[in-house]
C-alpha positions, 0 to 999 in steps of 0.5 A, spaced: 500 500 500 505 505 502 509 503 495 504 503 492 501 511 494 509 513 493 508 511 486 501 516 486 505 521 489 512 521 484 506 521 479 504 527 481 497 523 481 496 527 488 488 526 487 488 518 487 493 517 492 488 521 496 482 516 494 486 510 495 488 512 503 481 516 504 478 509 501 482 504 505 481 508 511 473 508 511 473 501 510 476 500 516 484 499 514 488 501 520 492 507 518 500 507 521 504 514 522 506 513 515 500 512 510 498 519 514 505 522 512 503 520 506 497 523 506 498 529 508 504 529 503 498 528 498 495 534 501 500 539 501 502 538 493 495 539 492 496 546 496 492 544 502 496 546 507 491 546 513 490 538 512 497 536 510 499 539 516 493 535 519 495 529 517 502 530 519 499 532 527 496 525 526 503 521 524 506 524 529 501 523 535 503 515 533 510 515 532 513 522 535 519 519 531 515 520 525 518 523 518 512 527 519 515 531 525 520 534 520 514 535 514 510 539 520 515 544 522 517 545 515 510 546 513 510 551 520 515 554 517 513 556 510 507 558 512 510 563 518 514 566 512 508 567 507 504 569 513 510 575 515 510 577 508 502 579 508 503 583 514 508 587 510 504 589 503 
């Protein structure tokens, strides 16, 4: 499953990982730190920060050592950047 959304992702196919996981999950299938990794991964290259960073909270809520951890505070820091230069237009 996780390779297999990898390849979704490498594809640039973010809509059908993003189905692939949202089905998996709804039929029950558990969902490990890094299948909502790759889930927010998915949402972040679709612009939606809010739910990448979203997922990226849930990974790490299961595994503290999560690659997601580094994927949330890098997400943190963009959106610390971008929100700074609103401020000063």
């Amino acid at each position: 499953m996780k390779e297999r959304i990898k390849a979704l992702l490498d594809a640039d196919k973010a809509d059908e990982a993003i189905a692939l996981l949202e089905q998996w999950r709804s039929g029950g299938g558990a969902m490990d730190d890094r299948l909502f990794y790759l889930l927010g991964n998915a949402w972040r290259k679709k612009g939606n920060w809010q739910m990448a960073m979203n997922n990226y909270l849930e990974a790490v809520q299961l595994n503290p050592e999560s690659p997601a951890r580094q994927a949330l505070d890098i997400a943190r820091e963009i959106l610390d950047f971008y929100n700074k230069d609103m401020y000063n237009q």
